[in-house]
N, C-alpha and C positions, 0 to 999 in steps of 0.2 A: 567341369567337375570341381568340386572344393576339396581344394586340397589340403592337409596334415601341415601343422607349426611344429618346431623344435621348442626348446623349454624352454633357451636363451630367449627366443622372440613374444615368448608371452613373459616375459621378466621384463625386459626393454622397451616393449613394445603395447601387450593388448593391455597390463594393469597400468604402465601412465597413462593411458588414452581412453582408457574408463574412467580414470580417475578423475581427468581436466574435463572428460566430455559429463558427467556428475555434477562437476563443482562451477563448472562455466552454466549450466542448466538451472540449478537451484541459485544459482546469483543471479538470472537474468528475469527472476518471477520474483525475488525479494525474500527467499526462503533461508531460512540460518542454519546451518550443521558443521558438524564437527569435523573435522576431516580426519581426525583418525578412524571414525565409523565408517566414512567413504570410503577411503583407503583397504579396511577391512573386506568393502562392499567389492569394491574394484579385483582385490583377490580372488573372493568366491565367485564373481563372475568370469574372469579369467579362465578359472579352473572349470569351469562349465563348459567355457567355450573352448578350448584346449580340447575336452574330449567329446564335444558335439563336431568339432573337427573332421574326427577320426572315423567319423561313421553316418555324417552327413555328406550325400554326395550332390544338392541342387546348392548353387549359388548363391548366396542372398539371406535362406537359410538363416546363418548366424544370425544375421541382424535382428532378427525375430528372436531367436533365442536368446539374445544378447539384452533386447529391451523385455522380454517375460522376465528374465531370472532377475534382473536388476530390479522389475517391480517388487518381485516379490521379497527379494534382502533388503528394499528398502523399506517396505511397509514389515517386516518381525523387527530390523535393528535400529530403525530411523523414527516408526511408529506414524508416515507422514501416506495420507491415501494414496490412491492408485491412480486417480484421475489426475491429482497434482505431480505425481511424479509423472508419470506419461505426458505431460505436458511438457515438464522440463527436461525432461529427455529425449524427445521426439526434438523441441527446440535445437539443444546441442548436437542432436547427433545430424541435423540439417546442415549445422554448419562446419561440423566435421567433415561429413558428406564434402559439400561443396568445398573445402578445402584439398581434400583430397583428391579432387575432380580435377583441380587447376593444376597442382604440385604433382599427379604421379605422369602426365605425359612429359614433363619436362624432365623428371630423373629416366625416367624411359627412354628418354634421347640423350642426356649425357652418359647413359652406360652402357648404349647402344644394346638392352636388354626389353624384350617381352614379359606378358605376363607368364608364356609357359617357363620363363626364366625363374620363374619366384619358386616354383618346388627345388628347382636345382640350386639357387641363390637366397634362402631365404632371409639371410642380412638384410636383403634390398630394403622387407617390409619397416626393418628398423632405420635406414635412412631417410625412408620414404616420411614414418613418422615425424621425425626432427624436426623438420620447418611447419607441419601444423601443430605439434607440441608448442614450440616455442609462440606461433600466432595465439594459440587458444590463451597463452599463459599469460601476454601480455593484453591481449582482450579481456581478461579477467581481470588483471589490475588495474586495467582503465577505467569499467566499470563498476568497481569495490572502489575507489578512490573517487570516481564523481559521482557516485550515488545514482548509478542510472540500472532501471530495468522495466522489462518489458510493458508491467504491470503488475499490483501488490497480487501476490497470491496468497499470500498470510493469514486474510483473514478467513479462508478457505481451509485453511492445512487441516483444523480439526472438526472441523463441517462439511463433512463431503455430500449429506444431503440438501444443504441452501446450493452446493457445488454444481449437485445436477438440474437443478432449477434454473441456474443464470444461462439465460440464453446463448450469451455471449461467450460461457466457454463453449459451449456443442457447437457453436460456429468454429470457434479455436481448435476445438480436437476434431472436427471435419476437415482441415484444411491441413493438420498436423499427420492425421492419417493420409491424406493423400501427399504427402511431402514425404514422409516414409518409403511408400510406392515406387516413388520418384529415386529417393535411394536404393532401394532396391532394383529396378531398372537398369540405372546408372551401372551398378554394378555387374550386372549381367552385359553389359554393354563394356564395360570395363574389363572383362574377361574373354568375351568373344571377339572383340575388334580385330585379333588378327586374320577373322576369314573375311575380312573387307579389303584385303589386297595391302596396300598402301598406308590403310588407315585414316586417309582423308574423310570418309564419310563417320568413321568414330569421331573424330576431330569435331564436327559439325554437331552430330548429335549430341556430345560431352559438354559444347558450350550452350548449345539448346535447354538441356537440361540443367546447367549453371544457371541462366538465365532465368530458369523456371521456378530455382531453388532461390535465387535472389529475392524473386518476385512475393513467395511463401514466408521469405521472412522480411519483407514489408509489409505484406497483411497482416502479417502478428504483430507487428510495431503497431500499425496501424487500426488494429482494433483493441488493443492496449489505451492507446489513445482516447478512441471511444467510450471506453467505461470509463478510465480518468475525468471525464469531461462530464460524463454523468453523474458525478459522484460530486465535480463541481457546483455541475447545475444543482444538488439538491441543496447545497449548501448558501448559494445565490438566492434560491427560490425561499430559504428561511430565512435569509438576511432580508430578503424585499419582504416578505412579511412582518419581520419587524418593524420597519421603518413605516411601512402600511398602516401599522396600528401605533404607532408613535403619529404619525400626519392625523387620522382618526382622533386622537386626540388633543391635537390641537386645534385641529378644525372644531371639535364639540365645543371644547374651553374659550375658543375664539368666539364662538356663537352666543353660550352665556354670557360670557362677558361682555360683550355688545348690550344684549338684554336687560342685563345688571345692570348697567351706566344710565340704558334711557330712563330704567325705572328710577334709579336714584336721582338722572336731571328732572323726570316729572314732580319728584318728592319736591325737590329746592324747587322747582317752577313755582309749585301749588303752596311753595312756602312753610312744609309740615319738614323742619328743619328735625325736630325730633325723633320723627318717624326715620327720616335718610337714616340719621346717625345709628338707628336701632336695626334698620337692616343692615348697616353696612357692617356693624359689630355683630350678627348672625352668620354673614357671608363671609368675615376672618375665622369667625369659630369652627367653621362647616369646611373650610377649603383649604386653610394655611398649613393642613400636615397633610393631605391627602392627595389634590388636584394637579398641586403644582408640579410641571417637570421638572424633573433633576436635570444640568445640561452640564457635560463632563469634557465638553469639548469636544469629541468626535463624535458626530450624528449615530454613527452604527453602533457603537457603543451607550446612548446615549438611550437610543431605542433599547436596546437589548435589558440596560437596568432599567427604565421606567418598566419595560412590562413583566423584569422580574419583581418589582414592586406590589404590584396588583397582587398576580401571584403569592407573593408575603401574605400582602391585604387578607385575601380572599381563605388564607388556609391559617392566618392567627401566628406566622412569624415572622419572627423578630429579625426583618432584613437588615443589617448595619453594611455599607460600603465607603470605602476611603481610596480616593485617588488622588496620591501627593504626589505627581509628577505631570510633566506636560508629555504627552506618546510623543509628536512629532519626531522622535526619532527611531521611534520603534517601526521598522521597517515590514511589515507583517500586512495582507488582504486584510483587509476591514473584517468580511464574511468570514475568515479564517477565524481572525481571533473571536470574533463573535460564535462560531459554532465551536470554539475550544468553553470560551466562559460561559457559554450558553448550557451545552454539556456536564460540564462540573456543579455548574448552580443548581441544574434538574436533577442529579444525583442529590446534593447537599439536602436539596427541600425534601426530596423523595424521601429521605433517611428521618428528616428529622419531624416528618407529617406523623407518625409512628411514635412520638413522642406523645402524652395528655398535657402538657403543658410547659413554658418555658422554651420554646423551637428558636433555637436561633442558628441565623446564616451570616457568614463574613466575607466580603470582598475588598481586597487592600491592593491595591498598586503602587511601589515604588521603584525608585531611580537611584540605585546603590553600585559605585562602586561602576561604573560605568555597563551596569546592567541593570536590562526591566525584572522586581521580583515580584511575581502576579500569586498571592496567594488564594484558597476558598475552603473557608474551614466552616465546619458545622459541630455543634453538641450531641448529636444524635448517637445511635449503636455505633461502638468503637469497631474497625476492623484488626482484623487477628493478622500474627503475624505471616502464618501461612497464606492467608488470604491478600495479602499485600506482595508477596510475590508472583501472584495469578492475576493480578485484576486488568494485566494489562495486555494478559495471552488473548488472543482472536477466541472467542465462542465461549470465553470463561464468563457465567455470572451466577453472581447469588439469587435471582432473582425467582428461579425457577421455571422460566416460561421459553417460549422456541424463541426464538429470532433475537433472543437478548444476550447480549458479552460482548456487543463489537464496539460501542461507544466510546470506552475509557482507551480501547485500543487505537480507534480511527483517531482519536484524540492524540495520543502519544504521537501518531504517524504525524501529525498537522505538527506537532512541537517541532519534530526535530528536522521535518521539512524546509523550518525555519531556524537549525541550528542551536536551537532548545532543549532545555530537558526539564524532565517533571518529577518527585520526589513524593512520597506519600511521609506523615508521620501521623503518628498517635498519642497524643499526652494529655489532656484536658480537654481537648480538642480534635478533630480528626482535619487533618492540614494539608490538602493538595499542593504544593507549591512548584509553581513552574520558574527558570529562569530563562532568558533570553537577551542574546547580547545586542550589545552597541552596535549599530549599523546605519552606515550614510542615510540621509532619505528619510520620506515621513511615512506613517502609516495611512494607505488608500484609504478614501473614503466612500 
């Protein structure tokens, strides 16, 4: 039977252990919030659970109630879907779970107390607390300090319908559901182990169940992983296509110009010394601003501006790029920074195709101050200043159409991946500017 808390133990006990199981949840998907609204959340939930207490008599119970009410205060005060939170709290509360699973047999044996001990003792629950308070609290700092988590959810938080599209969460919340179960179980099992005599065979099933819960939260690292790698591979698969069509074009150029040469050796053979000299002065007029590659030093990059060139070419703007430094010490994936400037420059054209005349796009690299500053500014429609503090929220865009506003976001993510930051302004210009510091090592190519 579930039994009835005193006030003190939801004071000491169920609002910090909402709180950390929340805030440990939402850090381990990449999610941002305030903690005073947690905080708030952790209240009302408390207070739910205090008096679903009093008149709930199956076991386990709570927890159900504990993860509904917590959906629901967090999508009025938090504004963040149902799915994303169910996620991050199904995560935390596995690992609450299973903290709890390991810690209450052993306060159980140094107080020489049961669980029928807890109606008559209910302190215990607030000791019991302590050591997985204190574990969650420094789990949480570890990972807020190294930048680790399970996988981005962010760009999800305000698109819950691409949410239910991605295969890879319904794999996540199948496996989140049944890890629940599993606490649930636990618990049941955690309450009745005294009709097992001994307790030896609770012992067994407790760690069984650890085990189990161990296991649930390697699949979730582990298909965290998976979409990271996808998300890799797309960005690979556009870097080998530029490179594809940079080879492409030196293979074509290398083929002319083979062609060219015999023709002009048959000129001078055939001695029509006049004729060479008149096509060779057609072949400088025709090629010397168009043909030739630009080479900037690194191949990826090198790709990436010749076929923003073309692009120029083909839509009448005025591409200017300057790179006054040497990268090799910009420590950064080749493909990385190529789907950062690749991304900015397709905006920049995007903007200023919209223009009748005068389109112009800028790309400038330097080495200031013992950092890279990568600017990309275009003439086109200025952005506002409201719009400048959205451009880089997941699912925001001006563009009007479904699947667009994650670009400039996924972009920011890649910046500061690499310890970067990006900066918008607006004055004649509209000015992406990214910095990025000094680090050992060259940039892959």
């Amino acid at each position: 039977m579930l039994y009835s808390i005193p006030w003190y133990v939801v004071l000491f006990e169920s609002i910090p252990e909402i709180f950390f199981t929340l805030i440990l949840g939402f850090k381990l998907f990449n999610l941002d919030i305030e903690f005073k609204k947690i905080f708030l959340i952790s209240c009302i939930v408390s207070i739910i659970g205090y008096f679903a207490r009093k008149n709930i008599t199956v076991y386990g119970v709570h927890t159900i109630v504990f993860i509904i009410s917590s959906l629901i205060a967090i999508k009025i005060i938090l504004r963040i879907n149902f799915i994303c939170s169910f996620i991050c709290i199904s995560t935390s509360s596995l690992i609450n779970g299973l903290l709890q699973s390991l810690f209450t047999p052993i306060l159980f044996g140094i107080f020489q107390k049961g669980t029928e001990d807890l109606i008559e003792f209910p302190w215990i629950n607030v000791l019991n607390f302590i050591p997985c308070g204190l574990l969650m609290v420094g789990f949480f700092k570890y990972i807020d300090k190294r930048k680790i988590y399970i996988f981005d959810l962010k760009m999800y938080e305000n698109d819950e319908k691409s949410l239910i599209k991605d295969k890879s969460i319904l794999v996540l919340f199948t496996i989140l559901t049944q890890g629940i179960f599993i606490i649930v179980m636990n618990q049941n099992f955690y309450l009745f182990y005294e009709f097992y005599g001994t307790g030896t065979q609770y012992v067994v099933v407790n760690y069984v169940i650890s085990i189990q819960t161990i296991l649930v939260l390697i699949s979730i690292r582990g298909l965290g992983s998976d979409i990271e790698n996808k998300v890799e591979m797309n960005f690979l698969k556009t870097h080998l296509k530029q490179m594809e069509g940079l080879y492409n074009v030196l293979r074509t150029q290398n083929h002319e110009h083979k062609r060219h040469i015999q023709t002009i050796q048959s000129m001078i053979y055939l001695d029509e010394i006049q004729s060479a000299k008149e096509y060779i002065d057609g072949l400088s007029e025709n090629y010397s601003q168009t043909d030739d590659v630009i080479y900037v030093g690194n191949m990826a990059l090198t790709a990436l501006i010749n076929d923003k060139r073309k692009v120029a070419e083909m839509n009448n703007v005025n591409f200017d790029f300057s790179i006054n430094c040497i990268l090799s010490k910009l420590k950064i994936n080749s493909w990385d920074l190529c789907s950062i400037l690749g991304n900015l420059l397709d905006n920049a054209f995007e903007i200023v195709i919209k223009k009748r005349d005068n389109r112009q796009v800028k790309l400038e690299i330097n080495y200031i101050d013992d950092k890279y500053v990568v600017e990309v500014s275009n003439n086109g429609e200025k952005i506002s200043e409201i719009e400048i503090d959205k451009i880089f929220e997941p699912g925001y865009t001006t563009k009007g159409s479904v699947g667009r506003g994650y670009g400039l976001f996924l972009t920011k993510s890649l910046i500061e991946k690499y310890g970067g930051t990006i900066e918008v302004y607006c004055q004649e210009d509209t000015v992406f500017q990214i910095v990025f510091p000094y680090k050992e090592g060259g940039l892959s190519e």
